[in-house]
C-alpha positions as CSV (number, residue, x, y, z in Angstrom):
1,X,14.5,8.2,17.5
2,X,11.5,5.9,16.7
3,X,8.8,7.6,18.5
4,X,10.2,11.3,17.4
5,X,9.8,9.6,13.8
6,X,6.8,8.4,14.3
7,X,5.2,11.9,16.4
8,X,6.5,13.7,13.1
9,X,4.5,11.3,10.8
10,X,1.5,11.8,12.7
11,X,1.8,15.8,13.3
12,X,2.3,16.2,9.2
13,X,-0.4,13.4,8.8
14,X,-3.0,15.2,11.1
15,X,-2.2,18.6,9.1
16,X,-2.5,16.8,5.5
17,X,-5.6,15.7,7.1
18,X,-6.7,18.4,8.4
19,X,-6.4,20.9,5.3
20,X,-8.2,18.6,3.1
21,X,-11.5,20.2,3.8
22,X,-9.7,23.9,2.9
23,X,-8.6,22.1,-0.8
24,X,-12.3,22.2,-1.8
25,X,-11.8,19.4,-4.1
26,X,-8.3,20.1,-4.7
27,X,-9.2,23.7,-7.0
28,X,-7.0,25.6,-4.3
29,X,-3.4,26.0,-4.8
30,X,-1.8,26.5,-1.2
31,X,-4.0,24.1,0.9
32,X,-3.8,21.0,-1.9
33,X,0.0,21.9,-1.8
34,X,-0.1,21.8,2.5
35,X,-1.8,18.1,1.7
36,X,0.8,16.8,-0.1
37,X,3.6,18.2,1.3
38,X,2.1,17.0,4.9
39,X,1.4,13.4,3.6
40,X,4.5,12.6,1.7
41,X,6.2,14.1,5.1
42,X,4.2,11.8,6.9
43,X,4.9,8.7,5.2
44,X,8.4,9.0,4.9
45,X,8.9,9.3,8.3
46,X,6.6,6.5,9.1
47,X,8.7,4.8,6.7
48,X,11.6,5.0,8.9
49,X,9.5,4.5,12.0
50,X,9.4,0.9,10.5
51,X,12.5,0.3,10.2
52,X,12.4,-0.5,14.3
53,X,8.7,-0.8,14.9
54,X,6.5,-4.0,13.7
55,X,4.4,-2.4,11.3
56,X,0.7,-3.3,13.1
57,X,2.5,-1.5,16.3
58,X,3.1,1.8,14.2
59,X,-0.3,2.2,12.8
60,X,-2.0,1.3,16.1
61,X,-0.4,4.3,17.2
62,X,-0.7,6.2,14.1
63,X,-4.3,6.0,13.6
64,X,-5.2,6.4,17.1
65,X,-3.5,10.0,17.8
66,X,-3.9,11.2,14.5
67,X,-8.3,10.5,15.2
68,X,-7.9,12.4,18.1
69,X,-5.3,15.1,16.9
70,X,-7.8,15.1,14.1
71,X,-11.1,15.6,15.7
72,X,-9.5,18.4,18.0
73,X,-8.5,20.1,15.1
74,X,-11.7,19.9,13.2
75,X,-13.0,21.4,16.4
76,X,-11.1,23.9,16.9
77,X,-10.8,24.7,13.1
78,X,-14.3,23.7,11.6
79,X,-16.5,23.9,14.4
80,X,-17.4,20.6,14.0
81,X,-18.5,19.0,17.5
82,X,-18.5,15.5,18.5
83,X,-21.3,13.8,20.6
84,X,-20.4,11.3,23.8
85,X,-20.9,8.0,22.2
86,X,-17.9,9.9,19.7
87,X,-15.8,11.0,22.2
88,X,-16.0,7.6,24.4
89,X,-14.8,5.7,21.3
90,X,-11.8,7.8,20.9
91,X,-11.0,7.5,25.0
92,X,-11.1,3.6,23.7
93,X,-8.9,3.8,21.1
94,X,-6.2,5.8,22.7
95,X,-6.7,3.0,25.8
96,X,-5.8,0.5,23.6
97,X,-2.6,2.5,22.0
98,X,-1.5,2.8,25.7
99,X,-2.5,-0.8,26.5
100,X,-0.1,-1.3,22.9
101,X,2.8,1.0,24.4
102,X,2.7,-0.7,28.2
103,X,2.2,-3.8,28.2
104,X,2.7,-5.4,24.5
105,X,6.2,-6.8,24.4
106,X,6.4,-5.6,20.7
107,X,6.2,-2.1,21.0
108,X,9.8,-1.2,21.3
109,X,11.1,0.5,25.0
């Protein structure tokens, strides 16, 4: 259950995220509501992520999706393209979360 946990923390953080743009300064109702809805979700399911994964495992994770998941969505959403020397940084972070996952005897399997 610690990775589902965790993939639900970083789905509502990557939403929160996401609709921050839409709050315009938190004036809007329904998307500031969507933000804090989507990051208390997110951290109280992060919270239980920890109970089982070593905190500096977790956020490796957690930041390196949600950047990606993130950047797609702004895409996608915002129109908002990214440039190589962008997109090769993110292929380097998510190499080093599955470096994290594989090989690092503290990520729990």
């Amino acid at each position: 259950m610690t990775y589902v946990f965790l993939m639900i923390a970083i789905v509502a953080e990557v939403i929160a995220t996401s609709a921050l743009k839409a709050t315009e300064g938190f004036t809007r109702l329904w998307p500031t509501a969507l933000v804090a809805i989507g990051y208390g979700t997110a951290f109280y399911f992060l919270s239980l992520t920890l109970r089982t994964m070593p905190v500096g495992v977790a956020y490796a994770i957690w930041s390196g999706l949600g950047i990606v998941l993130v950047s797609i969505v702004g895409y996608a959403v915002y129109r908002q393209a990214l440039d190589a020397p962008a997109l090769l940084g993110m292929g380097l972070i998510v190499s080093g979360v599955i470096v994290i996952n594989v090989f690092s005897r503290t990520a729990p399997h």
